[in-house]
Structures are given as C-alpha cells and as structure tokens.
C-alpha positions in Angstrom: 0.0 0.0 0.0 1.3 3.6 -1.0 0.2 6.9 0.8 1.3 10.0 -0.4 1.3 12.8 2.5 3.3 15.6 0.9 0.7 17.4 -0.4 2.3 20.5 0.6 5.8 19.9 -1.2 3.5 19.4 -4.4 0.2 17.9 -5.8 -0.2 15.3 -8.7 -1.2 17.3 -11.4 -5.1 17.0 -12.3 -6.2 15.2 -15.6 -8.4 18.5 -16.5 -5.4 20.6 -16.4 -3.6 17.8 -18.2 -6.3 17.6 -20.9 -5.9 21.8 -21.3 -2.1 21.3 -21.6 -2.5 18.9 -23.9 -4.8 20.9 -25.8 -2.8 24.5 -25.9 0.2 22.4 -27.1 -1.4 21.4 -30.2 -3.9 24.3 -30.8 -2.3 27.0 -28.8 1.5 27.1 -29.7 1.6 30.6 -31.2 3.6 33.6 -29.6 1.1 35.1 -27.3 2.9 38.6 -28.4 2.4 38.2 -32.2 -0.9 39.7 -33.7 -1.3 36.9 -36.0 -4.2 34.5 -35.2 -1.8 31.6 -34.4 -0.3 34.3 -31.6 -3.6 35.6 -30.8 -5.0 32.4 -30.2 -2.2 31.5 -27.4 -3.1 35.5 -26.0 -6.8 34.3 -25.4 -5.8 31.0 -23.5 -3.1 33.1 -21.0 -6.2 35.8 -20.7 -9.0 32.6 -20.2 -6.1 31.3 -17.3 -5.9 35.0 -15.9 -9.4 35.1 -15.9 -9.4 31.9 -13.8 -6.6 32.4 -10.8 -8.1 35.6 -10.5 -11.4 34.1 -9.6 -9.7 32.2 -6.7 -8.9 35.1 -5.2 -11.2 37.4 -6.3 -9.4 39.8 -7.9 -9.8 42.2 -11.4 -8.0 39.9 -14.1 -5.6 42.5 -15.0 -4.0 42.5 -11.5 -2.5 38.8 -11.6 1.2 38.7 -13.1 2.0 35.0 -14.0 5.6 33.6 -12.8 7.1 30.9 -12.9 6.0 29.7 -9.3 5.7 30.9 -5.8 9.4 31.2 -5.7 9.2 34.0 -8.4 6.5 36.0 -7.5 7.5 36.1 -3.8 11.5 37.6 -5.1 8.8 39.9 -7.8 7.3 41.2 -4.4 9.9 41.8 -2.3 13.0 43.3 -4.7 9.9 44.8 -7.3 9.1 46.9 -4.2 12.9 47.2 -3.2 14.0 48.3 -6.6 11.4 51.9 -6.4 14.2 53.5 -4.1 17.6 54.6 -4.5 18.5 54.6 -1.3 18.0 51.7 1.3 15.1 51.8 3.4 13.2 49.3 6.3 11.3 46.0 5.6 9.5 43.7 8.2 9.4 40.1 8.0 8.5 37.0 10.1 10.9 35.0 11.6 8.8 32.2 10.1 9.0 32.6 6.1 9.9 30.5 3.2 13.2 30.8 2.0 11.9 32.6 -0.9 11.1 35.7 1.1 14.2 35.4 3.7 17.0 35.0 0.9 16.1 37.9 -1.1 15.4 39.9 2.6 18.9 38.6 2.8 20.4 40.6 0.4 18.6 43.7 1.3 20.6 43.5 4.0 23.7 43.0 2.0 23.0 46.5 0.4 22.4 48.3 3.4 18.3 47.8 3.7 17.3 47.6 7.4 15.5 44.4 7.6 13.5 43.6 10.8 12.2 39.8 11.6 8.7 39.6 13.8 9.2 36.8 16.4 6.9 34.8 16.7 4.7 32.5 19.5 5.5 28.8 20.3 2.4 27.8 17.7 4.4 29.8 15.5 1.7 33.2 15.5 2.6 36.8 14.7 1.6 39.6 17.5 0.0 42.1 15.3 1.2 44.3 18.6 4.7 43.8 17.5 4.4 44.7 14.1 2.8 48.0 15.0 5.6 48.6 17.1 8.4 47.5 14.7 6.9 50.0 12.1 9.5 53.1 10.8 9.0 56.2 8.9 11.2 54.5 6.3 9.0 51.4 6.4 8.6 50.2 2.8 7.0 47.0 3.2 5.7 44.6 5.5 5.7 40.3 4.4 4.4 37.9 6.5 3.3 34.3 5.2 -0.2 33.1 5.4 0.0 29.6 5.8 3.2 28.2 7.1 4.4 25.0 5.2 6.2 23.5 8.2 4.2 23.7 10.9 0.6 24.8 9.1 0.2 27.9 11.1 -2.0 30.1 9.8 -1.2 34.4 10.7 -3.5 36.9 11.4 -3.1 38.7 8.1 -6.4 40.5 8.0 -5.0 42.8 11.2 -1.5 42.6 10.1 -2.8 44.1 7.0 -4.6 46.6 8.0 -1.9 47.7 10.5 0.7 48.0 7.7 -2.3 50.3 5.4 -3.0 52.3 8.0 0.9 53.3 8.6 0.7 53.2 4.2 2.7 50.9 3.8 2.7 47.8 1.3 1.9 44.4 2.2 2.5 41.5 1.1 1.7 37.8 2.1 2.9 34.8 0.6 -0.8 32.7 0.3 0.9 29.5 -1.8 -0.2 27.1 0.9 -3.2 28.1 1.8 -5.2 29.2 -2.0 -7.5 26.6 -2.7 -7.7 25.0 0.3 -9.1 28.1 2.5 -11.4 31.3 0.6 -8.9 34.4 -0.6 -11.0 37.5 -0.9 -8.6 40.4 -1.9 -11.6 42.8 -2.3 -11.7 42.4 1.6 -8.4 41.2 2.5 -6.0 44.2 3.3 -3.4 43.0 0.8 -1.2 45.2 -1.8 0.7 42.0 -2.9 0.3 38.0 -3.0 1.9 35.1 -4.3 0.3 31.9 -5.6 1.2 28.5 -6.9 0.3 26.1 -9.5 1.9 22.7 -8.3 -0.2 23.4 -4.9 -3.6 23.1 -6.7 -3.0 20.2 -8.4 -1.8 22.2 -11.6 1.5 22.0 -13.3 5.3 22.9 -11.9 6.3 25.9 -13.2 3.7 28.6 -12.9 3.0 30.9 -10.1 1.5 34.4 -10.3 1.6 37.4 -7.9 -1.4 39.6 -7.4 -0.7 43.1 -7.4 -3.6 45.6 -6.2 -4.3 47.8 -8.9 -2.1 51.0 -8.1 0.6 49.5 -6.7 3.7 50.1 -8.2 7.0 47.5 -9.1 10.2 47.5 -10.5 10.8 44.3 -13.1 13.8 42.3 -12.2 13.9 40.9 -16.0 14.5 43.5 -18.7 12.7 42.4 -21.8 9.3 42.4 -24.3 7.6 43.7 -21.8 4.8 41.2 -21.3 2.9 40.4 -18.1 2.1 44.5 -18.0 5.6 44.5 -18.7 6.2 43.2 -14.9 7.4 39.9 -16.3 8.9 40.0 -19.6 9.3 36.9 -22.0 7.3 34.5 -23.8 4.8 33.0 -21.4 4.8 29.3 -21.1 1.1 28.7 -23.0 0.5 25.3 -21.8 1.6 25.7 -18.5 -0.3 28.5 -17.8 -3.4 27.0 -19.0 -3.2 24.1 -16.7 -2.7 26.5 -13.7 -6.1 28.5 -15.0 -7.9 25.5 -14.8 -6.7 24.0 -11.6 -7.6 27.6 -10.0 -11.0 27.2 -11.1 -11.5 23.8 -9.7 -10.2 24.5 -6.7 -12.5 27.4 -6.4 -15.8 25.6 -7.0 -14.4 22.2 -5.0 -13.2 24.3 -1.8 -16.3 24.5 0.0 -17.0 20.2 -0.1 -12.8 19.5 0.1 -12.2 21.8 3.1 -14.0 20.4 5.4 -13.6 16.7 4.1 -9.6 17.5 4.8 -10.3 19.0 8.0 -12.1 15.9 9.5 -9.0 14.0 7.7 -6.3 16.1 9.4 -8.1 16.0 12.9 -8.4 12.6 12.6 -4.9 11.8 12.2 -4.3 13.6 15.2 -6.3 12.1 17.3 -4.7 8.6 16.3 -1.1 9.9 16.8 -2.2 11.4 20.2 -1.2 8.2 22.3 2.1 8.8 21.3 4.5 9.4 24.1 7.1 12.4 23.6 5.3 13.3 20.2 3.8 16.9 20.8 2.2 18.4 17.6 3.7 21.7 16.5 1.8 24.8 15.0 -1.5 26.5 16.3 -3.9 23.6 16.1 -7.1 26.2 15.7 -5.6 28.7 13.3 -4.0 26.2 10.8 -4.1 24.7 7.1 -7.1 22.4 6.2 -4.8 19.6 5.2 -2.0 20.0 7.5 -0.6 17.4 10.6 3.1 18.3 11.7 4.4 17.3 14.8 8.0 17.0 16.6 9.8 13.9 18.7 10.5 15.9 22.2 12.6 13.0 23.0 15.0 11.8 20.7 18.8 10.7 20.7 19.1 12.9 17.4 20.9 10.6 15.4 18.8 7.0 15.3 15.8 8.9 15.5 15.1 12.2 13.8 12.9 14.0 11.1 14.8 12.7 8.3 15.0 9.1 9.4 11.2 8.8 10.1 11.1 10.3 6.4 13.2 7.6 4.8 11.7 4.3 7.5 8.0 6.0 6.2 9.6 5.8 2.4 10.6 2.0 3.1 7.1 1.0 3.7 5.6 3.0 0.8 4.4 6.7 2.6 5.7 9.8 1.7 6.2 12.5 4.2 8.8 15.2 4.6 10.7 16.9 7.6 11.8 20.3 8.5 15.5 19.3 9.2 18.0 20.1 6.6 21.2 18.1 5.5 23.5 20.3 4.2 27.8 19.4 4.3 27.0 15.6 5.5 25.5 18.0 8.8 21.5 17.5 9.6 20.4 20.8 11.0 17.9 21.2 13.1 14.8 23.1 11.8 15.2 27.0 11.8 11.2 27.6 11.7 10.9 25.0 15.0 13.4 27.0 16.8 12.1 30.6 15.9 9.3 28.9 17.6 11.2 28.1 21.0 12.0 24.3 20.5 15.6 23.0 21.7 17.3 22.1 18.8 17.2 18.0 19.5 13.7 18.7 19.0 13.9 20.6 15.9 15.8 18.0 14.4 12.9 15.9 15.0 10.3 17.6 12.9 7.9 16.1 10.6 5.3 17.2 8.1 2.2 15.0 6.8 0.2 16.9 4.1 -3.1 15.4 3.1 -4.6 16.2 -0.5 -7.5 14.7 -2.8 -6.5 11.6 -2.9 -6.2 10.8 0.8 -8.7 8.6 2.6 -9.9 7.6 6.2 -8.3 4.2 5.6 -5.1 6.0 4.2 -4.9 8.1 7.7 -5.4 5.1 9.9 -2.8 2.4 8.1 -0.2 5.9 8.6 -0.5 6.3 11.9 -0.2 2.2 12.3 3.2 2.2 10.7 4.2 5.4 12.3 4.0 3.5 15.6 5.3 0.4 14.6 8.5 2.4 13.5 8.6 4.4 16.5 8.4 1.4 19.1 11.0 -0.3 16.4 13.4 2.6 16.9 13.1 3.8 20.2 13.0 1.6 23.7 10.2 4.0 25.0 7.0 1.6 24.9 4.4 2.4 22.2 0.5 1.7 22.0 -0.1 0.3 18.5 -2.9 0.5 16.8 -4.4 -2.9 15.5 
C-alpha cells in the first residue's frame, strides 16, 4: 500500500489541467505577443487562465502577473518593491518565512536595507502588537506568510494588513499554501501583494502568479518584451499557464465540499497519533491549514531517530512524508522555523510534516499512523501503544 502525504511539497497534477495542456500544445503554440491568429490564439488561452486564478482570489484579471511559481513571485514582491528607491530603506518580516522571502530579505541587508524579523509565539503566530511597534518612517513594506508550510500555522493577516495600510505601507503575504484549500478574498483582504502557486492546486510545476492591487507600483527584475504589463517579460509558457487557469477554477468551485472533508482527515490523524509518548504536535492547532498534521519527537537521541529518518523508514514501507531538518555538508540541522518557535534544537531535528490532499482517505490516515508506531516502538526503547 502507498500513501502519499506531501501534499504540501506538491500535488499530482489533475487530468483536467492535463487535458488543457494537452490541448494548448497542439492548438495554442503561437507567440502570445504576435498579432497573428496563431499568436492571438495563445493570447486568449493566457487571458482565459488569468481570468481563472483571478477568480480564486477574487481579484480584477488585469492584477494577476503570471511567474514561474511561488518562488518568483514572492522575489517579484519583495526586490519589485525594493528596486522603487535609490536609497535603502526598512522592511519587516516573520521569523517564520519561506526561504523565498528570507534569501532575497537577505540581500537587502547586503545592500544596506534595514530588515527587521517579527518573532513569533510557540504555535508559530505573529503579534500584530509587534508589528505595530516594529513599524518606521522608512517602512517600505511589510511580508508575512499566510500559511506556514512546516508547521501549518495560519497568521493573522487580516489585522497585520490593516496595520501596515493604516501606517501606508505595502503588504504582502505569501498565500501559496493556503489558495485553494481556504477562501482568498482580496476585495476584503488588506493586501497590496500576494503570491500563488500552480503545483499546490494540483496544476502544473512551473507557474505561479503574484497579485498586485491595482495601483501599486514594481520595478521588473527581468528586462525584456515587456509582457505580463511588462512586470514579467518573455514568452509565457502557454501550456503551463493553461493548466494553472484551470486548476484555479477547480479548486474554487471544489473548496467549500474538500475543506471540510480534509479538515475531519487532518483531525483525525491527530487524534490517532495522540497516544504517542514524547510526540507533541507543532503549529497553532485552531488557526492552521485544512490539510496540515506536523508534529516533533521531544525526546529523541538525534541521530537514530530524527525528522529525516522517520522520512526515509515511512519511504521503506511506501508513505511519503517530509521533515523540517535540513542536511547540508554531510551536517543535519535542526529546523530553523521549529526554533524561531522556542524548540531546543534536538527537537527541531525531529520535525515532521504530513500533508493530506484529494486523494487521501480515512483508511489512508489510519494504516499511517499504524506504521508510524510500529517504526517508533521499532526505533526507540520507550513503549508504544499500537494501533491494530
């Protein structure tokens, strides 16, 4: 039996935004740039996508730039904004982003920007108090995620929003986990900037886009034709884009049935793992993803049991998870986003992530947590209740 549990790291592409792929690359392979009806015919399929991820969110067509993923738009966000001065001002992040906001907050630094990181709670949460305080008269922008991937906390980004607006100053989130699996309404939402991705709605790798409230102003980082409202020059990948327009529009119709179906899922799996002694669940278990279990080992020797070797003993019996550890130099180092959050670092070591999507079932859930425990009691002496 296989179980795939990484929904978070990517989703299995959808046979409808297969089917449209298939059907651009044969009927819509024209230059989306040339005024011929070969190229106009690719225009009207990247306008028909637009159309769609802009409907998940609820935003005018015309304010969703299309990337190349999550990665893209988030670096679009953050050094578009940067790029509008001369001189180096103030950002604010979280101590809890994706690398795709701290590396290019990173080399703001490197050229003089003042760059301050929120802390954060032991579930991970933002005090909108501190980011009221942390706020500058040379406060450009303010970035703090939505969803975090690791633990599946979910921030406050309504009241951080408004916070940043009322000082006038741009925010942006970074929503890639959490589109189509909770509503995004940026009519309501007091956002200036957000970043989505295709290969998290069960659409292709390879495109993202970034919302950009009408008004708000960026600096390219590519120099070139000019297309995306010349935010994102070069020749859009047709097909790729297509597939991301019509997983957007799934997601938005199947979100209201799915959510909850993924909720009872995730709580289950929970509860099952509950019994487990030393395994404490990280993140803030009432504001969190839909689809999203993540817990650490408080007690662990670090080396026989951490994150990674659950990840590879899970592998072995066919169930795909991830952990928040990283290997880097022959080193495994502990989780950064478990010890913003106050863990010791034998515990951060120890992280793990199980991500549950459309194809995970009740059965799926309960065989996991079986073989979770049966690896546990396997690798450590403690004594384990198994699950029969």
């Amino acid at each position: 039996m296989q179980v795939y549990l990484d929904y978070s790291a990517t989703t299995p592409t959808r046979p409808e935004a297969i089917a449209a792929m298939q059907a651009a690359m044969t009927q819509h392979w024209g230059n989306p740039s040339s005024l011929h009806e070969w190229g106009q015919r690719a225009a009207t399929a990247i306008e028909q996508a637009r159309m769609q991820v802009a409907g998940l969110i609820n935003a005018p067509a015309e304010s969703i730039i299309f990337t190349s993923g999550g990665t893209e738009a988030d670096n679009l966000a953050i050094m578009g904004v940067a790029r509008l001065y001369t001189k180096p001002q103030h950002i604010i992040i979280s101590n809890v982003e994706h690398s795709a906001i701290t590396e290019p907050a990173r080399l703001l630094e490197q050229w003089g920007w003042q760059v301050t990181r929120l802390e954060v709670d032991g579930k991970g949460r933002v005090n909108p108090l501190d980011l009221k305080a942390a706020l500058q008269d040379n406060t450009v922008l303010v970035s703090v995620i939505y969803g975090q991937s690791e633990v599946g906390t979910l921030q406050p980004i309504a009241e951080l929003g408004k916070i940043a607006r009322s000082s006038g100053v741009l925010f942006h989130t970074d929503a890639v986990q959490l589109a189509g699996r909770l509503p995004i309404d940026v009519q309501e939402l007091p956002v200036d900037l957000l970043s989505l991705s295709s290969h998290k709605i069960y659409g292709p790798q390879g495109a993202g886009a970034l919302y950009v409230r009408p008004g708000v102003e960026l600096v390219p980082l590519l120099g070139g034709g000019g297309q995306e409202m010349r935010l994102r020059s070069g020749t859009q990948a047709v097909p790729i884009i297509t597939g991301f327009g019509v997983a957007a529009e799934l997601a938005a119709q199947e979100m209201a049935t799915e959510t909850p179906r993924l909720v009872n899922l995730r709580d289950r799996l929970f509860s099952l793992l509950a019994d487990i002694p030393g395994l404490k669940p990280t993140g803030d278990l009432v504001h969190r993803l839909p689809h999203h279990v993540s817990f650490c080992l408080e007690h662990n020797d670090g080396e026989k049991i951490n994150g990674r070797s659950l990840v590879r003993e899970l592998n072995r019996a066919g169930i795909g998870i991830s952990a928040g550890a990283a290997c880097n130099s022959g080193k495994l180092n502990p989780s950064p986003i478990l010890l913003a959050m106050g863990y010791s670092e034998k515990a951060a070591l120890a992280g793990v992530r199980m991500t549950l999507g459309r194809d995970t079932t009740s059965d799926d859930v309960d065989w996991v947590a079986m073989v979770l425990k049966q690896v546990l009691q396997r690798l450590s002496p403690v004594e384990l209740v198994v699950i029969s």
